[in-house]
Every structure is written in structure tokens, then in C-alpha cells.
C-alpha positions as CSV (number, residue, x, y, z in Angstrom):
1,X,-2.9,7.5,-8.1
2,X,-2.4,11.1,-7.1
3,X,0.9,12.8,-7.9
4,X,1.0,14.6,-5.1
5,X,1.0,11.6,-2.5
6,X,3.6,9.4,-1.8
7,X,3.3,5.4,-2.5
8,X,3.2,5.1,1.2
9,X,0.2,7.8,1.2
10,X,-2.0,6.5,-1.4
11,X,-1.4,2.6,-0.2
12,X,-2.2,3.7,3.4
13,X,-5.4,5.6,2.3
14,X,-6.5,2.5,-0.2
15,X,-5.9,0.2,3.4
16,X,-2.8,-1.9,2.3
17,X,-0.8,-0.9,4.6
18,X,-0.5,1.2,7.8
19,X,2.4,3.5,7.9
20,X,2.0,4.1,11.4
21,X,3.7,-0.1,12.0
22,X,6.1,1.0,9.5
23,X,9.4,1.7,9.5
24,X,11.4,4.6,7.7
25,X,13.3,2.0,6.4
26,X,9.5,0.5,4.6
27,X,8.4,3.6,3.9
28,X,11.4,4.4,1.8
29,X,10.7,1.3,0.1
30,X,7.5,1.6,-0.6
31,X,8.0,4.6,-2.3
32,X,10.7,3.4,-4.3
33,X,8.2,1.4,-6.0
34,X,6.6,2.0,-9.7
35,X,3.4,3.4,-10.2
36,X,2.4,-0.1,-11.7
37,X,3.9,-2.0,-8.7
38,X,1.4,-0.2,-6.6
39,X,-1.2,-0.7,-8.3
40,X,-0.6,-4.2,-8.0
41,X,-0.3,-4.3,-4.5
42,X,-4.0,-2.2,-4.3
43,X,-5.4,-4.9,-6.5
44,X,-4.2,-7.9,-4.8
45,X,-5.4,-6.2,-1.4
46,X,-8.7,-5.5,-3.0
47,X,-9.0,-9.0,-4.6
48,X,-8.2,-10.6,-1.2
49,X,-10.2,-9.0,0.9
50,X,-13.8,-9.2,-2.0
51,X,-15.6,-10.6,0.5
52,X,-14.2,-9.9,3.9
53,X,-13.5,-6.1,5.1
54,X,-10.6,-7.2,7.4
55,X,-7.1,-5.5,5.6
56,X,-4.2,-7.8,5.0
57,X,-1.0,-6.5,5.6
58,X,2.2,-6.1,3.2
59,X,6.1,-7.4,4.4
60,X,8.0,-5.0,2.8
């Protein structure tokens, strides 16, 4: 993950999520996250969508 982006940023860009549905209130919590709790989140939406190109969503 680049330093210079935010959680929200770099999940946005990987297709997790779509910052534009979120809240502040998310986004702020998203970015409180670890850089290993992100990197979760990225593999489990990669994982789940192996053989389908439709993005699933996070609840925050």
C-alpha cells in the first residue's frame, strides 16, 4: 500500500469500496484501520470476486 494514500484511497482504487456511497463517518473508519486490516479486506474482495468481476461491497 502506498503511504501517500489514505485506507479509503487505496481500497477505493483496489474496488472494495466506493467512497463516493460513503460517509465521512466510514471514511474515518476506514482509515483508522491497520495496514494489515486492509490488506485483509483487499484479499477477501479479491478472493470473492476470483471468478466473477462484479465488486462486493464492505459495511463499515
Amino acid at each position: 500500500m502506498s503511504n501517500n494514500k489514505s485506507n479509503a484511497d487505496h481500497l477505493h482504487d483496489a474496488g472494495v469500496v466506493n467512497k463516493a456511497e460513503l460517509s465521512d463517518e466510514h471514511l474515518k473508519a476506514i482509515d483508522s484501520l491497520s495496514k494489515e486490516e486492509v490488506a485483509q479486506l483487499e484479499s477477501i474482495h479479491k478472493s470473492a470476486n476470483k471468478d466473477n468481476d462484479k465488486p462486493v461491497g464492505v459495511i463499515v
